[in-house]
C-alpha positions as a printed Julia matrix, in Angstrom:
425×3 Matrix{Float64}:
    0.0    0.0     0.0
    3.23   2.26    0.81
    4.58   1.71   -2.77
    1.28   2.41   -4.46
    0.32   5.58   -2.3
    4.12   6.9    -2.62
    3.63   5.84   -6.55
    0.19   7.74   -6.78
    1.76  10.97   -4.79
    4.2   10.91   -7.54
    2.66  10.72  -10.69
    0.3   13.48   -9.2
    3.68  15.77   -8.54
    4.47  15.31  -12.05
    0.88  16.21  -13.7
    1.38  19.1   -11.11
    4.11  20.28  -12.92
    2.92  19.97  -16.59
   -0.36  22.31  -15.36
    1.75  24.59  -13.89
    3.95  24.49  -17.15
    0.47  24.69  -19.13
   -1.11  27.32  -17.55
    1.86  30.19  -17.11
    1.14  32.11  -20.12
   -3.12  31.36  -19.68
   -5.1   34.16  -18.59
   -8.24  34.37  -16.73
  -11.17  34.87  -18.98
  -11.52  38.31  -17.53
   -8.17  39.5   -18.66
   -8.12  38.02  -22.07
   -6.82  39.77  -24.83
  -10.36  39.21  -26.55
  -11.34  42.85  -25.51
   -8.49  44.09  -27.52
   -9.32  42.13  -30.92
  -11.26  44.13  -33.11
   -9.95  42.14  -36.71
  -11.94  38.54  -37.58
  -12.07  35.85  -39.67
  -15.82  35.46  -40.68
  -17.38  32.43  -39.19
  -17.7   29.3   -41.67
  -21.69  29.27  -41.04
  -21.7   32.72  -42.39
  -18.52  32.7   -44.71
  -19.57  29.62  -46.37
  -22.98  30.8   -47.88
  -21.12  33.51  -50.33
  -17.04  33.1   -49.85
  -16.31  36.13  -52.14
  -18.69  38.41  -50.16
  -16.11  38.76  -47.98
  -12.95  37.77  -49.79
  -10.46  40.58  -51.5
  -10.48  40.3   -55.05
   -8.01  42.4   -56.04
   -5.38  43.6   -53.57
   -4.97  41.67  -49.98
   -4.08  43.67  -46.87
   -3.08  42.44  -43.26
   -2.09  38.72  -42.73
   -5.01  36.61  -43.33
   -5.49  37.05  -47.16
   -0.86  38.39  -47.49
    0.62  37.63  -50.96
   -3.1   36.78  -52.35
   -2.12  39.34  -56.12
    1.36  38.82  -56.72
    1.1   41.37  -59.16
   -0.46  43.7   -56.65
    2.44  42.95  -53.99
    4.59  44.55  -56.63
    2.99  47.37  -56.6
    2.71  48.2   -53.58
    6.18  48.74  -53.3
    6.14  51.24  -55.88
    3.86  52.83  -53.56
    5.91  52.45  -50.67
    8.69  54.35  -52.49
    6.44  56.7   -53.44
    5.75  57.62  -49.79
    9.43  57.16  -48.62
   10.34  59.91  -51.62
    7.86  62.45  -49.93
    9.95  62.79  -46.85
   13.35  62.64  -45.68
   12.84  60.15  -42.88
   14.41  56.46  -43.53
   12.86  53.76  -43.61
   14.06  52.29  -40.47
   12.27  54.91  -38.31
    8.76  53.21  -39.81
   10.19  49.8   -39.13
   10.94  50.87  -35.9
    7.75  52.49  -35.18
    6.16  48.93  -36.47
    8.19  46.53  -34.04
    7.67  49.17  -31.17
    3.76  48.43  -31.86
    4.08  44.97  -32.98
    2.26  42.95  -29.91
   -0.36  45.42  -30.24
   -0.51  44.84  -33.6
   -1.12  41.24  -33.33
   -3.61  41.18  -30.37
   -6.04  42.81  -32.84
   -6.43  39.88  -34.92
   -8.85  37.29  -33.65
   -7.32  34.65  -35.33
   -3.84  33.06  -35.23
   -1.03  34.76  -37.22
    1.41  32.62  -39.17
    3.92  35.54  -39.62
    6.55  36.22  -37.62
    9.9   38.22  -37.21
   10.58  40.23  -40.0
    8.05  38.07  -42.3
    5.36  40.28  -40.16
    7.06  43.23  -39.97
    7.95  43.62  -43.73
    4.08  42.78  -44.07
    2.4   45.51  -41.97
    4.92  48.08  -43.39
    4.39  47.64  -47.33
    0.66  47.12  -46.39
    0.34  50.39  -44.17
    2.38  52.54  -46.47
    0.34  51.15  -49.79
   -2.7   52.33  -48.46
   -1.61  55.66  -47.2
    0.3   56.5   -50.38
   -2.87  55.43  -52.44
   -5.04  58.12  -50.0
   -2.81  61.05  -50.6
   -2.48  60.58  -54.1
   -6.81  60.53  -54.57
   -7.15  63.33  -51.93
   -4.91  65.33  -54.48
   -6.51  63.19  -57.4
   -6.27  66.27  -60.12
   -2.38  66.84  -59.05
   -1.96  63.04  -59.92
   -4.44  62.51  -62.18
   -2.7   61.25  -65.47
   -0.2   59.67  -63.85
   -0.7   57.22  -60.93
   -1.19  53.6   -62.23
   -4.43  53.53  -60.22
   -6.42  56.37  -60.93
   -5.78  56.22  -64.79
   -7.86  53.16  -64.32
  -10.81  54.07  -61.91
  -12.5   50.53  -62.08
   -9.64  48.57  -60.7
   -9.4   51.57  -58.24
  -13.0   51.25  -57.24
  -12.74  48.04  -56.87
   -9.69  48.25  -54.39
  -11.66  50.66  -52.38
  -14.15  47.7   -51.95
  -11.78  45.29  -50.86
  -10.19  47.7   -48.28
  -13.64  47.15  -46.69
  -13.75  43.77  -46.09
  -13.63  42.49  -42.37
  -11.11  40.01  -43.09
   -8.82  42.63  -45.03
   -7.75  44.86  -42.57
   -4.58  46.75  -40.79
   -5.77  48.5   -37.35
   -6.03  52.2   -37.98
   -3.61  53.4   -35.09
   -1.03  51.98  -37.37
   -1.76  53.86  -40.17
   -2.12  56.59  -37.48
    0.98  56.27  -36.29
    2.97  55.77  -39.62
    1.46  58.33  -40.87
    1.66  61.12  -38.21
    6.07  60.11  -38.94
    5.06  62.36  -42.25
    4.15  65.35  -40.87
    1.41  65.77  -43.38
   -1.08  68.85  -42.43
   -4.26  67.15  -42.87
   -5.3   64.44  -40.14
   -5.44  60.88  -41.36
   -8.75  60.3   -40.79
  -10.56  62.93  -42.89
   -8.41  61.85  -45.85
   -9.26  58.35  -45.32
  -13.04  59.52  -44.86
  -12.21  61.76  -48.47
  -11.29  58.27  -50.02
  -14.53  56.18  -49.1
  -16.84  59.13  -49.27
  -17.56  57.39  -53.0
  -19.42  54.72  -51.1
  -23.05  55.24  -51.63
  -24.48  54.35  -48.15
  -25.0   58.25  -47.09
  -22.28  58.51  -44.21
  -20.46  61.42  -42.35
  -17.11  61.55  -40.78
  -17.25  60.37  -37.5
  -15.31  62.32  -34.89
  -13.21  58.99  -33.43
  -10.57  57.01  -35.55
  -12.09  53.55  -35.83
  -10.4   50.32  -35.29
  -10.3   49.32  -38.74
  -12.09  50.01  -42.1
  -14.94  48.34  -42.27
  -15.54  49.5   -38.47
  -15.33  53.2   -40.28
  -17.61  52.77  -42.47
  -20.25  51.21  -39.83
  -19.42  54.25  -37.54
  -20.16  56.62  -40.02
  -23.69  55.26  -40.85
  -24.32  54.9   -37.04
  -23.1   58.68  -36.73
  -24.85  59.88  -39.46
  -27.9   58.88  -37.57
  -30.19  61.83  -35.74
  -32.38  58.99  -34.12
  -29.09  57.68  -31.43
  -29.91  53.81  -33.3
  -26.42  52.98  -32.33
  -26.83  52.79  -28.14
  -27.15  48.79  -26.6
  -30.69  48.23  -25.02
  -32.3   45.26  -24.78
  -33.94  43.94  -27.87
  -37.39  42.15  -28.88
  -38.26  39.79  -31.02
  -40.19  40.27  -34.26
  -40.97  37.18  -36.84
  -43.01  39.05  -39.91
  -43.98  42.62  -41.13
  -45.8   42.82  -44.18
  -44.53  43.41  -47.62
  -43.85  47.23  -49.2
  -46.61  46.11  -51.76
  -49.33  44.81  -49.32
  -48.71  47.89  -47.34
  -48.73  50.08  -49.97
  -52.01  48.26  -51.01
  -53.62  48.94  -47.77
  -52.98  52.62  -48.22
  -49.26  53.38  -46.36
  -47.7   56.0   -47.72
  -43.79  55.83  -48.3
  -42.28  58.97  -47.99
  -38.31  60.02  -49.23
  -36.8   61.1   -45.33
  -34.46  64.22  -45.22
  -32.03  61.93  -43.15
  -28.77  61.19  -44.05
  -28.34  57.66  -42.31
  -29.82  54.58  -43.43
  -30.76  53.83  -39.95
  -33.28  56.57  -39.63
  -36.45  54.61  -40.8
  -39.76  56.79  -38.87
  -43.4   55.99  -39.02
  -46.54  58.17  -38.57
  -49.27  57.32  -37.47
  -51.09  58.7   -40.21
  -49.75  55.64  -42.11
  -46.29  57.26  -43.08
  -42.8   55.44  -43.8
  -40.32  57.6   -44.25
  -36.72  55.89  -45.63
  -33.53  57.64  -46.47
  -33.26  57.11  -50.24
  -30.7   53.81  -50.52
  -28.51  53.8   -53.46
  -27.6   50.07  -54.47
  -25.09  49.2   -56.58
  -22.87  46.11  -57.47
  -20.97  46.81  -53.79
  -23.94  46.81  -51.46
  -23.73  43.13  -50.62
  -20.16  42.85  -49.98
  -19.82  46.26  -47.52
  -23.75  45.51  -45.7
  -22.06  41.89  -45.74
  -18.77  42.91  -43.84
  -20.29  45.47  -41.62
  -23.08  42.47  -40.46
  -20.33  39.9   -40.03
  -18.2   42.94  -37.32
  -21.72  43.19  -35.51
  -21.75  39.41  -35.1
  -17.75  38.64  -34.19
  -17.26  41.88  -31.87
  -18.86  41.96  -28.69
  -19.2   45.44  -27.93
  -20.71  46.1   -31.63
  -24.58  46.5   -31.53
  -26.43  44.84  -34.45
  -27.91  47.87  -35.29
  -27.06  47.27  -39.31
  -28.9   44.16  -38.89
  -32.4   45.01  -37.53
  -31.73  47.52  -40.52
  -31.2   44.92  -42.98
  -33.89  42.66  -41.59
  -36.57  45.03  -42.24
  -35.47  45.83  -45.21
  -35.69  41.29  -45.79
  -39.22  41.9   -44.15
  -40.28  44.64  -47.07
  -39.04  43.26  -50.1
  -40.09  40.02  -51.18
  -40.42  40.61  -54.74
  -39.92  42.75  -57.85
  -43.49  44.45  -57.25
  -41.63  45.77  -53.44
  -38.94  46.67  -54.92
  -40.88  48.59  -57.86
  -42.73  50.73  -54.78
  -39.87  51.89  -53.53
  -38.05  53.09  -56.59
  -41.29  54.6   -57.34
  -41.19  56.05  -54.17
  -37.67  56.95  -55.21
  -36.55  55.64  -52.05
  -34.25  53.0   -53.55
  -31.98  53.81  -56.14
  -31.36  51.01  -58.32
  -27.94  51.29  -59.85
  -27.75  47.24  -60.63
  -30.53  47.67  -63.38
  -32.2   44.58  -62.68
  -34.99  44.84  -59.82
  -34.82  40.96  -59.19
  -31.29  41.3   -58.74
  -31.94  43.78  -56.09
  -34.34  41.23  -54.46
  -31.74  38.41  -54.2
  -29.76  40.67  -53.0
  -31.53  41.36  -50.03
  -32.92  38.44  -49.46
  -29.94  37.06  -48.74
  -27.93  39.13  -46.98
  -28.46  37.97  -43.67
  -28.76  34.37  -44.72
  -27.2   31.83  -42.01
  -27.3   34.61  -38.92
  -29.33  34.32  -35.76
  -31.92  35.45  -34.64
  -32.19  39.15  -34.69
  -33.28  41.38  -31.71
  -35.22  44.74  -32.68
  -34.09  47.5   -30.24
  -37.15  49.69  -29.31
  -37.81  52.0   -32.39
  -37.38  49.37  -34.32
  -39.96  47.18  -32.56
  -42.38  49.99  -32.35
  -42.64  50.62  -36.1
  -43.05  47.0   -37.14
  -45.4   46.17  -34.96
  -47.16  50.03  -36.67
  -46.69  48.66  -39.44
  -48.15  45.1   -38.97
  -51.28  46.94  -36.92
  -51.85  49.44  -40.02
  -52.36  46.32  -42.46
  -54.71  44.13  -39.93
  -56.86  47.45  -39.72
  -60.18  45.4   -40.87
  -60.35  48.66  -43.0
  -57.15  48.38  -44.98
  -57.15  44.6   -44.91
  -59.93  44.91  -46.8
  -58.61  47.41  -49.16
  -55.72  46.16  -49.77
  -57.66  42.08  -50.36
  -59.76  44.15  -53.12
  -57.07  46.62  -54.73
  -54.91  43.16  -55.05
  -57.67  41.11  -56.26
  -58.88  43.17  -58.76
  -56.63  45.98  -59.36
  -53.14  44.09  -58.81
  -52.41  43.69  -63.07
  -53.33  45.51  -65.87
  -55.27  42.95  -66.96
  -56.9   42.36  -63.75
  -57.44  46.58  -64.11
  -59.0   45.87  -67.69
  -61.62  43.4   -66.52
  -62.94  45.04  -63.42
  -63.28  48.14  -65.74
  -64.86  46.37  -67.81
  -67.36  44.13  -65.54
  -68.01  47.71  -63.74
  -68.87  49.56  -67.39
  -71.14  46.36  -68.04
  -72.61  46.38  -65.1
  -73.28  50.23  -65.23
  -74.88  49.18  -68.62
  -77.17  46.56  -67.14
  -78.27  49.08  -64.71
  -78.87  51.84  -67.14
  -80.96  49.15  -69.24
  -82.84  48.33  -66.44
  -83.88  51.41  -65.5
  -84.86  52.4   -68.71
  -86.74  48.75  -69.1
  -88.93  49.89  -65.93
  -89.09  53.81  -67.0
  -90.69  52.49  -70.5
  -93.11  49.78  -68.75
  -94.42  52.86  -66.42
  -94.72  54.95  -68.85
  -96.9   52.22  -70.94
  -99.12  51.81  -68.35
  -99.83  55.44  -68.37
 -100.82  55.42  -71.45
């Protein structure tokens, strides 16, 4: 019993050991470095459903997408010589700057980072001077207008600007901030990054705090634009169904153009009255709406306040007849061409996410919106504008079953007038 108890104390002594090996360089939960990542690689369940949605197509930045376009790679050193030729300060005071932030650097990323050494460094300096080379030269576009690679070619440009939005394409902007503030330039970093994406037709404004990233930029400035506050945490509810932009319409809602720069501010009245901010859609819409959902869903502090947006707008368009109201309505602005393009579109964006909680405003005019339709009066109205006012053909016939029954009448009446006057006689 000796030899097994001092045989048992032993082996315990040694697992002792390997946990105390294990565990030296674990932290709590509480002090994880998970508050400090801002930078993720889009969950499979979402990822999977459209890859390229959020995958860069033509230039890669940061480490999970690095050496993607080697043709690219190449010239973005001509862009980091670019930037090294508009100041007098070596190169080794921006690698410098980079290794001083380099743990920083790397607790951003959510995922693991297969660069190291010099591999990373090299990385996050061609990558962070690319991109600020490429914003001075289109904030002075007409000084280099004829002569930068990029901008004699504005779809390839256009397209980069896309793919500097994707979630899993990013460099933290305190980098860039801090590479960048080496220069000496006059203008702040930020409003010539917000100078470069101001093309992006979501209706945004510069918000007053640098961002973590990109595609966190763009989200802020839609949540800033916003007069309503949409972008505060409170506790959501739960909404299933709201009825289509075409039933409502049918029932007699009005949709009305809002003044409102944000997306975000959607209002109703309760004389029956959507107002939208008019919503530009193009060929991009999926992949930034895509990127900005997928931040909301990977960052814990993020509210999904693009989602309830993107759910309602799932909620009123069902078909090309919804989508027809609201360019109608001039509310959407279809730049695709095709409405039933515009339709997939939305109906898929927020394919594969949970559940979505409505915060209060939100909640409020769906359930308006659902209470204006089951009116018994505009039920009804809308059951007999779509039953026999819903095509032109449909039009034609109840016209003409209305004329012919106006007819019959008239004939009637005259039948009786006659056999009156008959018996008069």
């Amino acid at each position: 019993m000796e030899g097994g108890s001092r045989d048992l104390a032993i082996e315990i002594e040694h697992l002792e050991r390997e946990w105390t090996k294990t565990l030296q360089d674990v932290n709590p939960p509480e002090m994880d470095e998970i508050h400090m990542q801002s930078i993720y690689r889009v969950p499979p369940n979402i990822r999977d459903y459209n890859p390229k949605a959020y995958t860069p197509q033509i230039v890669s930045v940061g480490p999970y997408h690095h050496n993607s376009f080697e043709a690219m790679e190449k010239l973005k050193l001509k862009y980091l010589k670019g930037l090294l030729n508009r100041t007098e300060i070596p190169i080794r005071e921006f690698l410098a700057k980079i290794k001083d932030l380099e743990e920083k650097i790397r607790v951003c990323y959510a995922d693991r980072i297969i660069y190291q050494g010099h591999d990373f460094l090299n990385m996050i300096l061609v990558d962070a001077c690319f991109i600020i080379e490429l914003f001075l030269r289109c904030h002075d576009y007409y000084g280099w207008k004829g002569k930068d690679p990029l901008l004699l070619k504005p779809l390839l440009e256009n397209n980069i600007c896309v793919d500097l939005l994707i979630l899993e394409n990013q460099l933290p902007f305190f980098v860039l901030e801090q590479l960048y503030n080496l220069i000496g330039m006059n203008e702040k970093l930020l409003d010539i990054t917000f100078d470069y994406f101001e093309r992006i037709p979501l209706g945004i404004v510069c918000p007053r705090e640098s961002p973590k990233h990109f595609t966190d930029l763009l989200r802020s400035c839609i949540i800033s634009s916003s007069e309503l506050g949409l972008g505060k945490p409170e506790e959501g509810k739960e909404v299933n169904h709201v009825y289509s932009a075409s039933q409502l319409m049918e029932a007699g809602l009005k949709f009305k153009i809002s003044p409102n720069k944000s997306l975000l501010d959607l209002t109703y009245s309760k004389h029956g009255v959507l107002s939208m901010p008019i919503f530009n859609i193009d060929d991009s819409t999926e992949v930034l709406l895509k990127n900005m959902m997928a931040y909301e869903q990977c960052h814990p502090s993020a509210t999904d306040i693009i989602t309830q947006y993107v759910v309602i707008l799932d909620f009123l368009i069902n078909t090309e007849k919804d989508v027809d109201v609201l360019i109608d309505k001039k509310i959407i602005v279809n730049l695709m061409g095709d409405a039933n393009k515009v339709v997939t579109m939305i109906n898929n964006l927020n394919s594969n996410l949970p559940m979505t909680y409505f915060n209060s405003h939100y909640f409020s005019i769906c359930n308006s919106l659902n209470e204006f339709y089951e009116n018994p009066r505009n039920k009804y109205k809308a059951i007999f504008v779509h039953e026999y006012f819903n095509t032109p053909w449909k039009i034609a016939s109840t016209i003409a079953a209305i004329v012919l029954l106006l007819l019959t009448f008239i004939q009637t009446v005259c039948s009786i007038l006659s056999l009156f006057q008959g018996k008069k006689l």
